[in-house]
C-alpha positions as MATLAB code, in Angstrom:
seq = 'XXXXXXXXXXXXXXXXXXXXXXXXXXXXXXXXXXXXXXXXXXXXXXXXXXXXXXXXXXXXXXXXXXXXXXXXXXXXXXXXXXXXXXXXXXXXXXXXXXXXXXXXXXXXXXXXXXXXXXXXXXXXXXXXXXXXXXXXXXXXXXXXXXXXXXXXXXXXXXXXXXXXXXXXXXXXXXXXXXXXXXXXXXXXXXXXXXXXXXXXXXXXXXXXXXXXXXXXXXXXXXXXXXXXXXXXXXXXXXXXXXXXXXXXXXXXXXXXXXXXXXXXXXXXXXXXXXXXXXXXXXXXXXXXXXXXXXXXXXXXXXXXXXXXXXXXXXXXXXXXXXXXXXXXXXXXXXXXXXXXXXXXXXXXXXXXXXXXXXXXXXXXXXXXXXXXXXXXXXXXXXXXXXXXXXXXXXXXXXXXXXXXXXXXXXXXXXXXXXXXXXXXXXXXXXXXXXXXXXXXXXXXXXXXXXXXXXX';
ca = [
      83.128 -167.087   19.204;
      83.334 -166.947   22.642;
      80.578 -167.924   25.127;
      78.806 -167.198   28.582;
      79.786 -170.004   31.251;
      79.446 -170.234   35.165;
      82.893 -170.693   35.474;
      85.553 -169.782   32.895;
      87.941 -171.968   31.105;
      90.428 -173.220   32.639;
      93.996 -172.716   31.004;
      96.040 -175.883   30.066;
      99.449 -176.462   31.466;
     102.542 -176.664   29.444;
     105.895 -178.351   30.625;
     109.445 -179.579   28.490;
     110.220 -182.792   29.832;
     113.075 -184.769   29.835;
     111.509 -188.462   28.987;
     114.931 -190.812   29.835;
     112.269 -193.807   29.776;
     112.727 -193.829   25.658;
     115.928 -194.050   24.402;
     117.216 -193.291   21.114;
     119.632 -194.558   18.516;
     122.576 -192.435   19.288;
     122.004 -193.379   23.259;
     119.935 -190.075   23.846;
     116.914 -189.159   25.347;
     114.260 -186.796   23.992;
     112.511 -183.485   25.619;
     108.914 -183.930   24.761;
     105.993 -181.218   25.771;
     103.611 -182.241   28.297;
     100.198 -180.580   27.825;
      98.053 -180.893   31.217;
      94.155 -180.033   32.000;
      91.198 -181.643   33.658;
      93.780 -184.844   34.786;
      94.242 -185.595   31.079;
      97.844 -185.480   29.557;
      98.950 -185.007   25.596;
     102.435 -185.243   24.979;
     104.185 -183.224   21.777;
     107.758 -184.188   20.255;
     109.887 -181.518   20.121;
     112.200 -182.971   17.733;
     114.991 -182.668   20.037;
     116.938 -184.998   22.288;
     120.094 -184.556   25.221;
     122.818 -187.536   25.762;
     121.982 -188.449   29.472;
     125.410 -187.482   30.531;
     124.494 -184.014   30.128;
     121.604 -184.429   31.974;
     121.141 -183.551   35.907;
     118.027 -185.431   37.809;
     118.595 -183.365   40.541;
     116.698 -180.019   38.889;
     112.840 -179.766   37.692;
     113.811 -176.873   35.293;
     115.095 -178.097   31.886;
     117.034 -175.097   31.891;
     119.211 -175.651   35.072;
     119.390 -179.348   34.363;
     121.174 -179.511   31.115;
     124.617 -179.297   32.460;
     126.718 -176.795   31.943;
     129.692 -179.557   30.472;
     127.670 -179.657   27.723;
     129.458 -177.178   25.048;
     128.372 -174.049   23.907;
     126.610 -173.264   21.250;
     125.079 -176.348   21.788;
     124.062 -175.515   24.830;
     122.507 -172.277   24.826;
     120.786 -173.061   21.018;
     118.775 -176.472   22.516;
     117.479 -174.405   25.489;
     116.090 -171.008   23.094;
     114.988 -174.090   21.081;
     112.913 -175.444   24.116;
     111.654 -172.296   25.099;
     110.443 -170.776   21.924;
     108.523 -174.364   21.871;
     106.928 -174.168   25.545;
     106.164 -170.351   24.463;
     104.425 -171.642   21.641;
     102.278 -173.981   23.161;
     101.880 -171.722   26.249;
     100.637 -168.813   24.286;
      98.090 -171.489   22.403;
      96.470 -172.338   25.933;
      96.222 -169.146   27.096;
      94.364 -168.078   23.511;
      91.691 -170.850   24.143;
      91.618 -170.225   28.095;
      91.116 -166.413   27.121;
      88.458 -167.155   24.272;
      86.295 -169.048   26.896;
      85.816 -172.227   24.756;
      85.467 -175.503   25.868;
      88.651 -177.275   24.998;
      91.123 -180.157   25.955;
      94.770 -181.125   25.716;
      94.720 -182.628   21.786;
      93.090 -178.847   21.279;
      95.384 -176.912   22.258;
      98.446 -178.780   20.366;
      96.195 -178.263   17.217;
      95.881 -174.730   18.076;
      99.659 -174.273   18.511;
     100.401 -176.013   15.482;
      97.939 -173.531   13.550;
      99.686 -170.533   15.126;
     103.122 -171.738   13.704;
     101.168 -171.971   10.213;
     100.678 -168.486   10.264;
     103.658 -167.536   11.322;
     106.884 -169.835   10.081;
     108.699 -170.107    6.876;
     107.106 -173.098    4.484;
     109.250 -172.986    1.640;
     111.493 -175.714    1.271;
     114.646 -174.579    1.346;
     114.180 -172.481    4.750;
     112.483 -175.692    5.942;
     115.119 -178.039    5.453;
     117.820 -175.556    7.178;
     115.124 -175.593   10.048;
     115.941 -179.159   10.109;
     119.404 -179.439    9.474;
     120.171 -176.937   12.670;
     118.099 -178.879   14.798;
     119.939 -182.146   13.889;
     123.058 -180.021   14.884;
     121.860 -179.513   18.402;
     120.724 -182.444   18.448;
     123.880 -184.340   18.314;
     123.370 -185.792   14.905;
     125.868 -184.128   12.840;
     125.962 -186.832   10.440;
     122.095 -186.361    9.504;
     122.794 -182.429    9.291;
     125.407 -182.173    6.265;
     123.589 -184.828    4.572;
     120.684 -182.372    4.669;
     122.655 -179.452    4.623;
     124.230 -181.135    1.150;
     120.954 -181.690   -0.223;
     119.666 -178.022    0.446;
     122.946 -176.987   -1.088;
     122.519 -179.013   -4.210;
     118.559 -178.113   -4.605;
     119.193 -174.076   -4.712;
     121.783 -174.928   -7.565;
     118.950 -176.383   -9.127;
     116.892 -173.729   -9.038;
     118.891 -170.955   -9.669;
     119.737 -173.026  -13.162;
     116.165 -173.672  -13.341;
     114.582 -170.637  -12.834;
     117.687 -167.790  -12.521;
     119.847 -166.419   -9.766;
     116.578 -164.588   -8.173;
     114.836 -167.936   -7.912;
     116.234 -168.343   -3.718;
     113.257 -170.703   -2.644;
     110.029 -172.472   -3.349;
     107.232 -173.586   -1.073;
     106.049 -177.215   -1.124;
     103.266 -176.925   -3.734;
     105.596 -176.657   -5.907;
     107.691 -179.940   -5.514;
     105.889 -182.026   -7.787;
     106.335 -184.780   -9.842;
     107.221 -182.501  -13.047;
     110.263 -181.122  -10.367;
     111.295 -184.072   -8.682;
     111.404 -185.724  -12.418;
     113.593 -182.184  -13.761;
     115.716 -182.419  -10.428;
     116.379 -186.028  -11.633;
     118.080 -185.084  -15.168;
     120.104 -182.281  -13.297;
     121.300 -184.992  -11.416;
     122.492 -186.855  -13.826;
     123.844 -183.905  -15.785;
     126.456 -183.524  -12.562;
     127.164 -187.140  -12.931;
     125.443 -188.559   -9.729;
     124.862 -192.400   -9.744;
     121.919 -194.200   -8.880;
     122.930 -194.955   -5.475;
     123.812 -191.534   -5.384;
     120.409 -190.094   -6.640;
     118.380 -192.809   -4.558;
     120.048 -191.103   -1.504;
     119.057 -187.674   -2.039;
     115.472 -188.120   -3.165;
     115.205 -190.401    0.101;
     116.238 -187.412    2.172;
     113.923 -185.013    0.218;
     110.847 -187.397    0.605;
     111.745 -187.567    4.485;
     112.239 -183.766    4.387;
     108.105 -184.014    3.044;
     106.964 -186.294    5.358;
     108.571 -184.329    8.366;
     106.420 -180.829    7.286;
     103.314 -183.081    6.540;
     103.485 -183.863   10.122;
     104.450 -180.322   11.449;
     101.773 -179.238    9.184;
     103.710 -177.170    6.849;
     102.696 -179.480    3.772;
      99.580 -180.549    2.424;
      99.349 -184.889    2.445;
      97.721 -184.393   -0.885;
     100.439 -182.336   -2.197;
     102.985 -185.549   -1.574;
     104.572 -186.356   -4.837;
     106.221 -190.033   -4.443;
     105.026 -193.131   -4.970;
     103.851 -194.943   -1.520;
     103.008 -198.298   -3.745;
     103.349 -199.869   -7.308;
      99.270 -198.491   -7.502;
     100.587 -195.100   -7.649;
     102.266 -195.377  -11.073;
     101.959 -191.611  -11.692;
     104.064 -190.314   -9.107;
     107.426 -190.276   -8.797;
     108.868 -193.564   -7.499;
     112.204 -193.429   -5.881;
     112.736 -197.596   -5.575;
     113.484 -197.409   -9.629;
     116.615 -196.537   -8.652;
     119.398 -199.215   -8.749;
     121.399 -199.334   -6.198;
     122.931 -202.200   -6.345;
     126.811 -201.879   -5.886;
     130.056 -203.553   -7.337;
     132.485 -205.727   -5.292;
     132.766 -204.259   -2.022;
     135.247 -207.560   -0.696;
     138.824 -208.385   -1.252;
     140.169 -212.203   -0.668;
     142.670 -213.037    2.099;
     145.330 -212.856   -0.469;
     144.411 -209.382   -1.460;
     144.359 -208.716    2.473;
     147.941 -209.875    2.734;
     148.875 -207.924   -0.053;
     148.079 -204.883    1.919;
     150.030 -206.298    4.775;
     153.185 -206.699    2.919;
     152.343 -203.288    1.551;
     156.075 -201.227    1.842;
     154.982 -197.329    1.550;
     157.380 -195.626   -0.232;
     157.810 -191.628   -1.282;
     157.905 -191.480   -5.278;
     158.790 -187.868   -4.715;
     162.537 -186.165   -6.481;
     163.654 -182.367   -6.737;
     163.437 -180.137   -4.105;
     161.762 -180.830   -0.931;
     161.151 -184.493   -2.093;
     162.471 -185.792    1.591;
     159.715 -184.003    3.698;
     157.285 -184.834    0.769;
     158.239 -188.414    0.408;
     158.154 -188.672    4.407;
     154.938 -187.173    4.530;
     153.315 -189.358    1.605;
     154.698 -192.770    3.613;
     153.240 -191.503    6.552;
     149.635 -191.102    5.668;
     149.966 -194.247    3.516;
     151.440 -196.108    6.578;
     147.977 -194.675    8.406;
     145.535 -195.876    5.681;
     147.482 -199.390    5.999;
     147.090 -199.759    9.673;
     143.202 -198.210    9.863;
     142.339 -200.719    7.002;
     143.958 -203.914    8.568;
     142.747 -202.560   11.929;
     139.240 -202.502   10.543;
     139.851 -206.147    8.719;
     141.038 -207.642   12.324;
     138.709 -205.988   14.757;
     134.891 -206.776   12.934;
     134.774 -204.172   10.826;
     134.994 -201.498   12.695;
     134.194 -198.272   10.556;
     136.441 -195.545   10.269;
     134.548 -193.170   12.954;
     135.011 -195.649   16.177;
     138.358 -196.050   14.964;
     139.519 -192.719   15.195;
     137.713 -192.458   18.439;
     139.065 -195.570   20.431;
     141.695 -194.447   23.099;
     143.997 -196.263   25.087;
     141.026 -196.827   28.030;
     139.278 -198.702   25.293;
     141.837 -201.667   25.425;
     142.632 -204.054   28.763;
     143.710 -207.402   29.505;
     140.930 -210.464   30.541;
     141.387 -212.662   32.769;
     143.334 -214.936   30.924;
     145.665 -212.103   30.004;
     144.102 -211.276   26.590;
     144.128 -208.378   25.508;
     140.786 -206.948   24.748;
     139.037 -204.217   22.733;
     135.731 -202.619   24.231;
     133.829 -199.700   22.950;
     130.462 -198.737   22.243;
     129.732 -198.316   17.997;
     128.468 -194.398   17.505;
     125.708 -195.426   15.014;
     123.754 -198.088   16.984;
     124.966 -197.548   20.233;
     125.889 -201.154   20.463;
     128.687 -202.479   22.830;
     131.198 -204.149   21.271;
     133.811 -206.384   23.593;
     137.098 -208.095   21.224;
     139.893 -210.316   21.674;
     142.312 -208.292   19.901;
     144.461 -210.299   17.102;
     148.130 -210.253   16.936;
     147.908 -208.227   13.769;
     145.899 -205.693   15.664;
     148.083 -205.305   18.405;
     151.620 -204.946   16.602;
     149.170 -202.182   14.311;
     148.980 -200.276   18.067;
     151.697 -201.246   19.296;
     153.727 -198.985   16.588;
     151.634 -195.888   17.216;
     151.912 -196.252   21.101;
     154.887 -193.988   21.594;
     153.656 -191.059   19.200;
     150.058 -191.504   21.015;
     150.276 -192.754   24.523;
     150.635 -189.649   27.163;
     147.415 -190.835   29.482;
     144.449 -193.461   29.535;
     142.283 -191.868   27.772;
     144.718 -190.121   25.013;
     143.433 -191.503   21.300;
     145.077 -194.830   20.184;
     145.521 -193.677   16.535;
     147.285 -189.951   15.418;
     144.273 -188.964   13.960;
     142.510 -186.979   16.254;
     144.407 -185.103   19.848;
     143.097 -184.002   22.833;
     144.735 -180.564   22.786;
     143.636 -180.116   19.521;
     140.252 -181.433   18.502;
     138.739 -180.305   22.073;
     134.935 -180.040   20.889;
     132.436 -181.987   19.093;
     132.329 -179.588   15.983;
     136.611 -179.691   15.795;
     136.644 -183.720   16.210;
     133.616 -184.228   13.116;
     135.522 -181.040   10.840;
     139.025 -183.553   11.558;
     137.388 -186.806   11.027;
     135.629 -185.617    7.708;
     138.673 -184.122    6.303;
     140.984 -187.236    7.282;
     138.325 -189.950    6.284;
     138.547 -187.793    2.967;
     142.784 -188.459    2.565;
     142.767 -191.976    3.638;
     140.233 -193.312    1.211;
     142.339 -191.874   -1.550;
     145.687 -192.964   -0.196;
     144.153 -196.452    0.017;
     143.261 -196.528   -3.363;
     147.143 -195.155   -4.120;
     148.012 -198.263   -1.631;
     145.769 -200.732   -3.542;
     146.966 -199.688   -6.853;
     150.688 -199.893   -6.031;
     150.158 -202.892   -4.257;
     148.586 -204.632   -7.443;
     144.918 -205.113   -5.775;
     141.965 -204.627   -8.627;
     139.171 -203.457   -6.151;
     139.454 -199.677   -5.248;
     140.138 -199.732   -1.255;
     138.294 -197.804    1.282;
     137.583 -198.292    4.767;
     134.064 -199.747    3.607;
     135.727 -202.629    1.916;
     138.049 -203.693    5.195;
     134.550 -204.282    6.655;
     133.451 -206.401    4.025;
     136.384 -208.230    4.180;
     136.135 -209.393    7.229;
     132.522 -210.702    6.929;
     133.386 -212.375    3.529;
     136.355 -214.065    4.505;
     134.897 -215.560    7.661;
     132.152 -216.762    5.352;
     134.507 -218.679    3.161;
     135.944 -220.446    6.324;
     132.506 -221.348    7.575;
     131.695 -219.386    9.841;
     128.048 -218.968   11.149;
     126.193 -216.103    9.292;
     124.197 -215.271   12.985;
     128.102 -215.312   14.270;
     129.250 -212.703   11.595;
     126.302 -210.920   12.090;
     126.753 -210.522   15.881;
     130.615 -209.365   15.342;
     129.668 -206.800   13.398;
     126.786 -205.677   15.357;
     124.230 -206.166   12.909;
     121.273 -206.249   15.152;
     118.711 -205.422   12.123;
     119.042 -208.052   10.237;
     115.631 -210.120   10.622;
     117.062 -213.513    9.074;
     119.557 -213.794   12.172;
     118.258 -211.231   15.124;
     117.010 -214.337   16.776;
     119.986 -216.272   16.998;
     122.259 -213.581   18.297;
     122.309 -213.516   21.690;
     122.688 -217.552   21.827;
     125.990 -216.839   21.070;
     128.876 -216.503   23.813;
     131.387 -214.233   23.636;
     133.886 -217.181   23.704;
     132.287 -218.514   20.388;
     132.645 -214.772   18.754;
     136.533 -214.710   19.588;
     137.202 -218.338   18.391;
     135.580 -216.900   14.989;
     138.152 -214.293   14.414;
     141.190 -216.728   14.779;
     139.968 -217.327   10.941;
     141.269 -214.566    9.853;
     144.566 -215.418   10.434;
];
């Protein structure tokens, strides 16, 4: 109800900002909303975040200072996604502003927050497409098909459930009784622990994110927060442990005297048998790369290009690039082994400095964001299954996959005594409490002596 004042209400300001002094995992910064009145400031997370490359300091708008090298759709989807949330929170100050009631900042993010109640989707499904779009404009593509996956796998759930009408449910109705029948269809389908551990992780993050946005009741929250709550679901019964991820130094020169040959015969068995050595020649040199340069995973692999590798001073040749997960900078001597490995794709690959080292991904081709994570998906895909052909043929009992080239290289440094905190550091594990501390006592120097073990 409104009321009778000298003066009326004044109207709360409402601004996206670009806040560059926090810094995310994948090296962005996030747009936050800045809610002004009486000198008193509440700032809102929009859920959304810009690379600072893209970014131009020189413009107050967000809209003129996201550049415009930044690639459509992406582009054009994160600003509509900014302005439909500065509308929002506009149209919520102007409601209290009009209604004449004494109010502040914290007010009027409550108030848009209870507009978007009233007016959004909160059934699960719809939510956690919400989501998985956002993540796309957000950069994190990873994040988005793993919650694009789960969305996928929870409507064939209920359609077996509850029939083919059965599209969506809201939140109240993911309950213990449902998270326990989503487990057995689960396990109908095969899924492993691991497997199942993953997905209900995502779906109790999926909760906690509408709890927050206010889509989901807190006492509507089905998993277990401690060992107390024995009647809700608990997702740490899972066991995830996982077999032998490692192979020994023998096993490692196994793969190195690996000889791919086409098994092919009949018609068309030379282009088949050429193609089949190729791609196991590829798994053979990203593997041993991996092995010889700390592990690196399959992603910064495919990414490194032929700017990524210079001489030092003392005419080593180096390795330096910056790990997509943690954003961490990683500097290398590079190996003998690692070298002759580029050395025999330099010809096919080298046409400028910053062409890609391996033939996986091309300039010309992959020119966008969406093309290079569609290529590196499907080719990640084929080289963990020619590595197990190459590991099977070559008389090694562990499956291979990229995953276990990483291993490798921390395990066999281990058996030659190297420092755990040193390992840790060359593979950029900056999260592990035990050795955090240590890491940065290290030199360089120290790091590069470690990987002449591997030879």
């Amino acid at each position: 109800m409104s009321r009778t004042t000298e003066s009326k209400e004044g109207k709360a300001t409402v601004k996206v900002i670009y806040r560059n002094v926090k810094t995310l995992a994948d090296g962005s910064h996030p747009f936050w909303l800045r809610i002004t009145k009486n000198r008193k400031t509440t700032y809102v997370a929009t859920g959304y975040s810009l690379h600072p490359k893209y970014w131009n300091d020189g413009h107050t708008n967000y809209r003129d200072a996201i550049r415009k090298s930044y690639p459509n759709p992406y582009r054009s989807d994160l600003i509509d996604k900014l302005d439909q949330k500065e509308k929002t929170y506009l149209k919520a100050a102007k409601t209290l502003a009009d209604d004449d009631e004494v109010h502040d900042t914290k007010a009027v993010a409550s108030k848009a927050i209870e507009g978007r109640k009233q007016t959004r989707s909160i059934m699960l499904l719809a939510y956690i497409e919400e989501l998985s779009k956002a993540m796309v404009v957000a950069r994190q593509r990873g994040n988005s098909i793993i919650y694009r996956d789960l969305k996928n796998q929870l409507a064939d759930f209920l359609q077996e459930l509850h029939g083919p009408k059965k599209k969506d449910i809201p939140f109240s109705e993911v309950s213990v009784r449902f998270c326990n029948q989503l487990e057995t269809f689960f396990r109908q389908r095969g899924n492993s622990d691991t497997t199942l551990s993953n997905r209900y992780r995502t779906l109790r993050a999926v909760f906690n994110k509408a709890i927050a946005e206010g889509v989901a009741k807190p006492d509507q929250y089905p998993f277990a927060r401690n060992v107390a709550e024995k009647h809700k679901f608990s997702i740490g019964k899972f066991d995830t442990s996982t077999q032998k991820r490692a192979i020994s130094r023998d096993d490692v020169r196994k793969v190195e005297n690996f000889v791919p040959i086409g098994k092919f015969i009949g018609k068309w068995s030379g282009q088949k048998n050429a193609a089949e050595v190729e791609r196991l020649t590829l798994a053979k040199a990203v593997f041993l790369f991996s092995f010889y340069c700390g592990g690196i995973n399959f992603v910064d692999l495919a990414k490194l290009r032929w700017c990524n590798i210079s001489t030092d001073t003392e005419g080593f040749f180096r390795l330096s690039y910056i790990r997509q997960k943690t954003s961490g900078k990683f500097s290398l001597r590079l190996l003998e082994p690692a070298l002759a490995l580029i050395e025999h794709y330099k010809p096919r690959t080298f046409n400028r400095p910053d062409s890609y080292v391996f033939p996986i991904l091309n300039i010309k081709q992959h020119p966008n964001e969406k093309q290079i994570n569609n290529r590196l998906h499907k080719i990640l895909g084929q080289v963990n299954k020619d590595l197990k052909t190459l590991g099977e043929q070559a008389g090694i009992d562990t499956p291979l996959t990229t995953y276990v080239a990483r291993h490798s290289f921390a395990t066999v440094l281990r058996q030659k005594g190297t420092a755990t905190a040193v390992i840790s550091q060359a593979m950029g594990h900056r999260t592990e409490a035990v050795t955090a501390v240590y890491l940065d006592s290290f030199a360089s120097e120290t790091v590069d002596l470690a990987y002449n073990a591997l030879l």
